[in-house]
C-alpha positions as CSV (number, residue, x, y, z in Angstrom):
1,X,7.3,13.0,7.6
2,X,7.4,16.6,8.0
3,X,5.3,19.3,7.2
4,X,7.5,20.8,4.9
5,X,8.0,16.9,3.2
6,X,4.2,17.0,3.1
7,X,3.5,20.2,2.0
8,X,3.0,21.3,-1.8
9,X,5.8,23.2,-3.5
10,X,5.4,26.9,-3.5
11,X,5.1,28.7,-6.5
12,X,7.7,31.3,-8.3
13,X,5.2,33.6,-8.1
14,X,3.8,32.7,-4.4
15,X,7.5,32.8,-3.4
16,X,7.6,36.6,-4.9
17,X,4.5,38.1,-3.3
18,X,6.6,36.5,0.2
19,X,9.5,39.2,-0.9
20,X,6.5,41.8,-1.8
21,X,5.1,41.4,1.8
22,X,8.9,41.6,3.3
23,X,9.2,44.7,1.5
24,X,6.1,46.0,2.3
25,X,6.7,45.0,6.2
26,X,9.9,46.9,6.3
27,X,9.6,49.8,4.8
28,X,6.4,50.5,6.3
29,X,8.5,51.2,9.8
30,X,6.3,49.4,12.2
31,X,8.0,46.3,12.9
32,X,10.7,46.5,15.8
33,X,14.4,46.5,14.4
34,X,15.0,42.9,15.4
35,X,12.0,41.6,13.4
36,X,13.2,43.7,10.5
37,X,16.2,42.1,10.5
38,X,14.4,38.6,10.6
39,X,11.9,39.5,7.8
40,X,15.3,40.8,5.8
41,X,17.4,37.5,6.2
42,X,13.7,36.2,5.2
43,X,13.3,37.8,2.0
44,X,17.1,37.6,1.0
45,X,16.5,33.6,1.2
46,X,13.6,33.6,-0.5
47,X,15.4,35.6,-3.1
48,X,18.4,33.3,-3.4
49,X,15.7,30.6,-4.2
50,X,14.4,32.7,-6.7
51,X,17.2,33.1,-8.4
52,X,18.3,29.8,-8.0
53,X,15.2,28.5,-10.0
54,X,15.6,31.1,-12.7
55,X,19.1,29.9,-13.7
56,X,17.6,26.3,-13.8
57,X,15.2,27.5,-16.2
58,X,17.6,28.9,-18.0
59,X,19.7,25.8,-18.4
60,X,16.2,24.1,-19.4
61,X,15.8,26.3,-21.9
62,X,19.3,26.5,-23.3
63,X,19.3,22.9,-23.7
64,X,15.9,22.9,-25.3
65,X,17.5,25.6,-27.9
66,X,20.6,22.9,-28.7
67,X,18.2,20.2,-29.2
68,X,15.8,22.1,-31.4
69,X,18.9,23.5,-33.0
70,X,17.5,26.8,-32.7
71,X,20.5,28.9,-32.5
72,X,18.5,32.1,-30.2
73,X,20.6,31.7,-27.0
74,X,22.5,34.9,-27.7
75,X,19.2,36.4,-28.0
76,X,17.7,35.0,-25.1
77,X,21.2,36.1,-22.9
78,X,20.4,40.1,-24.2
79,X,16.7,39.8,-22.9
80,X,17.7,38.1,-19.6
């Protein structure tokens, strides 16, 4: 097994303090122009997870609406 197989998940909200601290790495202007880069490709995956887990919730919630027959997706769309 790997470490990654054996590892807990990290969180949505661990995963955004990652992006914070990319931020907070590049714009601070100390890190070399190749490590910028780095921590950029970095930050842009974590973000595609991100992103990726908040349209599953989505969907989760959606269907959880159909079932309950609660007709507030159009709601929940404008908020989103």
């Amino acid at each position: 097994m790997t470490k990654q197989e054996t590892a807990e998940p990290i969180s949505f909200e661990q995963r955004l303090t990652q992006v914070k601290a990319v931020i907070d790495g590049i714009e601070g202007g100390q890190l070399p122009l190749e490590e910028s880069v780095r921590q950029y490709e970095k930050g842009i995956a974590v973000l595609n997870a991100l992103e990726e887990e908040l349209n599953e919730m989505k969907r989760r919630i959606t269907i959880l609406q159909q079932r309950d027959g609660n007709g507030t997706e159009t709601e929940m769309e404008e908020k989103l």
